[in-house]
C-alpha positions as CSV (number, residue, x, y, z in Angstrom):
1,X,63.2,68.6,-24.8
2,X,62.3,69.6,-21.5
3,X,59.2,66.7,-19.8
4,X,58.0,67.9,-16.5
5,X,55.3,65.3,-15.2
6,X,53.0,66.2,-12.3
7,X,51.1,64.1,-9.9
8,X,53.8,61.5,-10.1
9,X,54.9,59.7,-6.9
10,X,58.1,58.4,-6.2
11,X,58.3,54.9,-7.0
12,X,56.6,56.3,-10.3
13,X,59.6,58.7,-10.8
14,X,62.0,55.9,-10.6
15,X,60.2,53.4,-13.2
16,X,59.8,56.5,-15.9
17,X,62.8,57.4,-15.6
18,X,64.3,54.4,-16.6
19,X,62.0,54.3,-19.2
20,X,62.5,57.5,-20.7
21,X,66.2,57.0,-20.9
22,X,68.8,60.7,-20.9
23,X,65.8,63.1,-21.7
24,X,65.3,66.0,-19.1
25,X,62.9,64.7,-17.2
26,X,61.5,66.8,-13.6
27,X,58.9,65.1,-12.0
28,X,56.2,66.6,-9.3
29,X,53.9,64.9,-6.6
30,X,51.6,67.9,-6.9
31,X,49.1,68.2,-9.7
32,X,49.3,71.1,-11.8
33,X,46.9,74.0,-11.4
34,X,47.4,77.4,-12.5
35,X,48.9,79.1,-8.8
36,X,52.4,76.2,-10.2
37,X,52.7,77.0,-13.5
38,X,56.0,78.5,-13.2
39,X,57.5,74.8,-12.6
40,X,56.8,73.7,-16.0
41,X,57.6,77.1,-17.4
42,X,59.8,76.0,-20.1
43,X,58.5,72.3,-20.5
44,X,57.7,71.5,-24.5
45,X,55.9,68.1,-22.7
46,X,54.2,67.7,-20.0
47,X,52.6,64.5,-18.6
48,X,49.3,65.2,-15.7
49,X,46.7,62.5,-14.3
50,X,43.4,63.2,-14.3
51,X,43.4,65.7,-11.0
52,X,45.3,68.1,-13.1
53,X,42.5,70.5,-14.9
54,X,44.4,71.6,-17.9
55,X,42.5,74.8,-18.6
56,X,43.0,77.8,-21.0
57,X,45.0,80.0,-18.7
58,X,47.4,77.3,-17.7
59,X,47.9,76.9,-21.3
60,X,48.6,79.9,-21.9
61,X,51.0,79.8,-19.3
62,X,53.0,77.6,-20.8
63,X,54.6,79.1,-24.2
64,X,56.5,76.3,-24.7
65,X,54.2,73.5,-24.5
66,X,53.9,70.9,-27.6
67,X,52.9,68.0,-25.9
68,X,50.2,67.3,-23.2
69,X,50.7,63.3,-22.2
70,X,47.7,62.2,-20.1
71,X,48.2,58.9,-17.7
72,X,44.6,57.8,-18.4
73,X,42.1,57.1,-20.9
74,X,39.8,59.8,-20.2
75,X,41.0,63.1,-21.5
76,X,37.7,65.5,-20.4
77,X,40.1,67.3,-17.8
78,X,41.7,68.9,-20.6
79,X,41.0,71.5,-23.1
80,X,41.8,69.4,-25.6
81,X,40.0,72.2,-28.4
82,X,41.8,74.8,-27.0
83,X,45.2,73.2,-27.2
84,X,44.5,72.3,-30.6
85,X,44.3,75.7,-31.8
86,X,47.6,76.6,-30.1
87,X,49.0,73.3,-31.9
88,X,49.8,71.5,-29.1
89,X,48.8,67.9,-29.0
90,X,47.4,65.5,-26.9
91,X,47.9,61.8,-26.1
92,X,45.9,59.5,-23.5
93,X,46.7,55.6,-22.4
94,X,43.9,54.2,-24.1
95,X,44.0,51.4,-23.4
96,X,44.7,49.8,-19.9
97,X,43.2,48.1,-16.7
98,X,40.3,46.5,-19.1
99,X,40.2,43.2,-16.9
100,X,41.1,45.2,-13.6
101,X,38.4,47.9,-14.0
102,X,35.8,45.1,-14.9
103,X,36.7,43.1,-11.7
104,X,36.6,46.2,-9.5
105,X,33.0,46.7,-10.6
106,X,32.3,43.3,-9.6
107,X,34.0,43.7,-6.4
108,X,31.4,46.9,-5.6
109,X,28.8,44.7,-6.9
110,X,29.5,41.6,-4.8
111,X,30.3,44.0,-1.4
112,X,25.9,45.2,-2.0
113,X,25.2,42.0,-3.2
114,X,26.2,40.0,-0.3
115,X,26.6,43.0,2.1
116,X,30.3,41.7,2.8
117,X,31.2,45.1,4.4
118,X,28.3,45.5,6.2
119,X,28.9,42.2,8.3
120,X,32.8,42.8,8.5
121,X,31.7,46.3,10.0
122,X,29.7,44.7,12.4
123,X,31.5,41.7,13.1
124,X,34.8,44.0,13.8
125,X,33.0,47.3,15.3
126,X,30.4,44.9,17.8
127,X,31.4,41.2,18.1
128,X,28.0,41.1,16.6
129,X,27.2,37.2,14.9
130,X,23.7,37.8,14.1
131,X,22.6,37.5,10.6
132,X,19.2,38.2,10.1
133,X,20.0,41.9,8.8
134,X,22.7,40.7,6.2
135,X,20.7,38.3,4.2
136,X,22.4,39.3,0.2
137,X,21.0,37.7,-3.3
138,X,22.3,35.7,-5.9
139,X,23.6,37.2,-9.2
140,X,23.1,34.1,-10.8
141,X,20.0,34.1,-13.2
142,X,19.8,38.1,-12.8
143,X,20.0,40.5,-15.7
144,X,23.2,43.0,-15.9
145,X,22.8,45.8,-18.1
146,X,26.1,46.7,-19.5
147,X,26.3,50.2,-21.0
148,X,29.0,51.3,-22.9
149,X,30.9,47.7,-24.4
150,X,34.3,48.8,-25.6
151,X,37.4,46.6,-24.1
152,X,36.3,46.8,-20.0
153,X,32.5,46.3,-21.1
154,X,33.6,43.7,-22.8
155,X,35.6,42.3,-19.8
156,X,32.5,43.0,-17.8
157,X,30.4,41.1,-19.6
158,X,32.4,38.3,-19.8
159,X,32.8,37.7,-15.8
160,X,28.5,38.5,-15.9
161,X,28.5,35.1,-17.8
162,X,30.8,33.6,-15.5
163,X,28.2,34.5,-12.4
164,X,25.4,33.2,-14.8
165,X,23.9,36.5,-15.6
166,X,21.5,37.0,-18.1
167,X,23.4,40.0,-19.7
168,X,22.1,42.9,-22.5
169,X,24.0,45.8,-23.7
170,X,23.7,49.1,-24.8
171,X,26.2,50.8,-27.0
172,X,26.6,53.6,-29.9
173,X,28.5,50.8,-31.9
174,X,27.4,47.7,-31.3
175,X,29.9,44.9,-31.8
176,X,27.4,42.1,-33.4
177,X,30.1,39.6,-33.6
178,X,30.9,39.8,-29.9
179,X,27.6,39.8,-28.7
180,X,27.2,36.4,-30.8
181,X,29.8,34.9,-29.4
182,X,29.0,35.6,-25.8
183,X,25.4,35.1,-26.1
184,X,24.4,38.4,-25.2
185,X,21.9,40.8,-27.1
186,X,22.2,44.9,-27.6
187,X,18.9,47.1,-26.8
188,X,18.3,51.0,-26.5
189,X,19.4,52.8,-23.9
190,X,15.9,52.7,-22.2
191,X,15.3,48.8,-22.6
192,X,18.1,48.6,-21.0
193,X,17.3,50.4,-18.0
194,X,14.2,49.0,-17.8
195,X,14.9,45.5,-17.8
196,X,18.4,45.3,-15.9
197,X,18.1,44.0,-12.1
198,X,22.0,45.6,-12.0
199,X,23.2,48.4,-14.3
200,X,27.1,48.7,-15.2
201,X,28.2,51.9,-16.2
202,X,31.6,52.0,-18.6
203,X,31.1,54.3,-21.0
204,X,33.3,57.3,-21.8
205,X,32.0,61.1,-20.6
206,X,31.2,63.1,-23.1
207,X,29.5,66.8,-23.5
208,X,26.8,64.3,-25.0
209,X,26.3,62.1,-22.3
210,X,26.4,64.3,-19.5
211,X,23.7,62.7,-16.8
212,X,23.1,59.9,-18.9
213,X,22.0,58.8,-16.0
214,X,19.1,61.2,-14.9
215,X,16.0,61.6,-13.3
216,X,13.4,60.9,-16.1
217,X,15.3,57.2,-16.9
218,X,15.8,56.6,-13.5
219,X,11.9,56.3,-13.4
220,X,11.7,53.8,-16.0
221,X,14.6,51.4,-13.8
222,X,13.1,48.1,-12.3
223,X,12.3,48.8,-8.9
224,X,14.8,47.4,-6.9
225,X,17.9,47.6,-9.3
226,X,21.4,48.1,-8.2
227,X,23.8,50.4,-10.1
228,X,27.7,50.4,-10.7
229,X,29.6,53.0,-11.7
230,X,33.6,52.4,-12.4
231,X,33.5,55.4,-15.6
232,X,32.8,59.0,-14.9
233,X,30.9,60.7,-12.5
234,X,29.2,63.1,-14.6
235,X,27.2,60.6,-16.4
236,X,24.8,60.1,-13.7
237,X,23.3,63.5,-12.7
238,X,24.0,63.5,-8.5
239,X,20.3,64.7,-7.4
240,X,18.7,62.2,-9.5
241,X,20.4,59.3,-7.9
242,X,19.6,60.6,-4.3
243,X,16.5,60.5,-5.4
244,X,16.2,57.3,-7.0
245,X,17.8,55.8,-3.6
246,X,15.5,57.4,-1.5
247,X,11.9,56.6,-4.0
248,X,13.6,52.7,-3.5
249,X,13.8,52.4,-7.0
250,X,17.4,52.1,-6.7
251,X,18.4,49.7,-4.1
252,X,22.1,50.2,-3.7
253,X,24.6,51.7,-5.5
254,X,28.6,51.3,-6.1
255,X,30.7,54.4,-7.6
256,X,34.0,54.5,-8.2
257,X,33.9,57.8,-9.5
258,X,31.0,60.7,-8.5
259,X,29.8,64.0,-9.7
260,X,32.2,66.8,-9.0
261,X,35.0,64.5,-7.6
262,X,37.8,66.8,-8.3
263,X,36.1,69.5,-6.1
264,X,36.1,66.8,-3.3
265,X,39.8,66.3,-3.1
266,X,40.5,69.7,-3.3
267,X,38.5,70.5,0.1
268,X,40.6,67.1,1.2
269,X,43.8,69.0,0.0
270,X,43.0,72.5,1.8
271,X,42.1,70.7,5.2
272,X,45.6,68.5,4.9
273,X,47.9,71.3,3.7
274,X,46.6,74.3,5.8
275,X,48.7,75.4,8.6
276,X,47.8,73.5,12.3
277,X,46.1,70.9,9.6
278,X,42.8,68.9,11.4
279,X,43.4,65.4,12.4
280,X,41.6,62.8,10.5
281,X,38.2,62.4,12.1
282,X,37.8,66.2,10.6
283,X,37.6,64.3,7.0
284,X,34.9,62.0,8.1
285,X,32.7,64.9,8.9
286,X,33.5,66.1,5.5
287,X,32.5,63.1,3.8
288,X,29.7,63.0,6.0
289,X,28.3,66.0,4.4
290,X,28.6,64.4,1.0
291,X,24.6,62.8,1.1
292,X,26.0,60.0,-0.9
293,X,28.8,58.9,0.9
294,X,26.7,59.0,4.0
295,X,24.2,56.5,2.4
296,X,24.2,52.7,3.9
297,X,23.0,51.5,0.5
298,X,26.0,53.6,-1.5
299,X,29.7,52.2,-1.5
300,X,31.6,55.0,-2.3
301,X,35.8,54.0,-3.0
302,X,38.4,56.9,-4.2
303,X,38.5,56.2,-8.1
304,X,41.0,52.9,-7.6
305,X,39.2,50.5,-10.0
306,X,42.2,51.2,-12.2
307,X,44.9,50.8,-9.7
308,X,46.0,47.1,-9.7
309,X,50.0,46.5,-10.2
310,X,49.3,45.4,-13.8
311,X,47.4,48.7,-15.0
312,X,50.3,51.2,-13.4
313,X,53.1,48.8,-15.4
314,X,50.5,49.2,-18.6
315,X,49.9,53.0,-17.9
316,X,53.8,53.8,-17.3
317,X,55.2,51.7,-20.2
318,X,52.8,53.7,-22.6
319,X,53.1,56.7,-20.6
320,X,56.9,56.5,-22.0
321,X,56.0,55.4,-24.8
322,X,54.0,58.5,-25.9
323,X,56.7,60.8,-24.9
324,X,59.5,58.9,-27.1
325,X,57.2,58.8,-29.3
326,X,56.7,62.2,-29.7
327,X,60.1,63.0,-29.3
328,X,61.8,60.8,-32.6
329,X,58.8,62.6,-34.6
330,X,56.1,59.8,-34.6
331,X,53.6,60.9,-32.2
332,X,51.1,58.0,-31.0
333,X,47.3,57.5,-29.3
334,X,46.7,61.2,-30.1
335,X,43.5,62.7,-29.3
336,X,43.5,65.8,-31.5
């Protein structure tokens, strides 16, 4: 069978390939969009990350294709109804980073909390050793709303114990047991807005939960609440959280991910591939017209809360594992 994996870089190359052992493997730093189709022409696999938009037309482009492999739990960046009518199946890792994605979302939390960039910026930018504009809070004795408690929720609530958080949950299937054991209680959606001084976002994007996150909750949200957001972009609608930030109901925010993220790098990727391409400083005042990213309250970080050493060796091994898989007849972590 011919694999063709995109948006793979080169130390990546060299640990699949020793994992997928003799097939005929290509592999591609690019993502795949629909102007590079021809390079997977004849693939019957393909493996993409989550840049790669696997739409209808690429499909089609592709006659050969059996097998989409996607390097990440989420699989919304692909047609995945679409390629089931064709008959071509799709797997995801669906499982990976749980403790790494949980600590990143404490990281974001701890950098507003305690303002930890803010006084290395100002430390490093103007020798600056005054502290009366840095003053943070505690997280112990605060109440973290988790939302959405599958394996990194879980994680996440964990470590919110660890800081002495007063924790509640909200979550289409509540796991009773758990919460028993870790002292924690589930509530509605609302409740839990409502009652959280942070909110932690790890729920998987749906059609259903687009902006789960909107205007009309964000008015019931504790004034002063921080939120996290290490899941999807699209389940916090953009102009609502501007406007939470700005009303100070929402005090700070950390995200991981944001609203229309894949148009984002693609204005990074015409600026840095276009001939006589603008130095550097011409980003910034691309970010800078992004109102978010230009907010001192928002930490804003290139959707790395997976990327630890551990979740890359967990992505890759099942990443193989999905296409040998497939290959001896015994396809695994299907999504359709």
């Amino acid at each position: 069978m011919k694999i063709v994996l995109f948006e793979v870089p080169k130390i990546e190359q060299e640990i699949l390939t020793r994992m997928v052992g003799d097939a005929d493997v290509s592999f591609l730093e690019e993502k795949l969009t629909e102007e590079n189709t021809e390079k997977a022409l004849n693939a019957e696999i393909i493996s993409v990350f989550i840049n790669s938009e696997i739409n209808k037309n690429i499909i089609d482009a592709l006659p050969s294709l059996k097998l989409i492999v996607t390097r990440s739990v989420g699989f919304d960046h692909i047609d995945v109804n679409y390629c089931k009518e064709k008959g071509i199946k799709v797997s995801n890792v669906p499982a990976y980073g749980s403790h790494t994605v949980a600590e990143f979302a404490f990281a974001l939390l701890l950098n507003l909390s305690r303002k930890t960039y803010d006084a290395y910026h100002k430390l490093r930018e103007g020798a600056d050793f005054s502290i009366f504009d840095l003053q943070g809070f505690d997280l112990f004795g605060k109440t973290i709303g988790v939302i959405g408690v599958g394996k990194i929720g879980k994680n996440t609530v964990k470590i919110a114990k660890g800081f002495g958080m007063n924790v509640i949950a909200y979550d289409l299937y509540p796991d009773l047991n758990f919460a028993k054991e870790n002292n924690f209680v589930y509530k509605t959606l609302n409740e839990v807005l409502s009652e959280s001084d942070v909110i932690s976002l790890h729920a998987p994007y749906t059609k259903e939960n687009h902006h789960l996150i909107n205007k009309e909750n964000i008015s019931l949200m504790k004034k002063g609440v921080y939120l996290i957001n290490t899941a999807r972009g699209e389940l916090i609608d953009t102009d609502a959280l501007i406007w939470g930030l700005k009303e100070k109901i929402i005090a700070g925010a950390g995200l991981d991910v944001m609203e229309g993220e894949r148009e984002l790098k693609d204005e990074f990727e015409i600026l840095a591939y276009a001939d006589n391409a603008k130095k550097i400083e011409d980003y910034k005042i691309l970010l800078e017209d992004r109102v978010l990213i230009d907010m001192p309250n928002v930490i804003v970080t290139p959707h790395v809360a997976f990327y630890s050493k551990e979740a890359e060796e967990g992505i890759l091994k099942t990443t193989a594992e999905n296409i040998t898989a497939f290959m001896t007849g015994n396809p695994q972590n299907l999504v359709n």
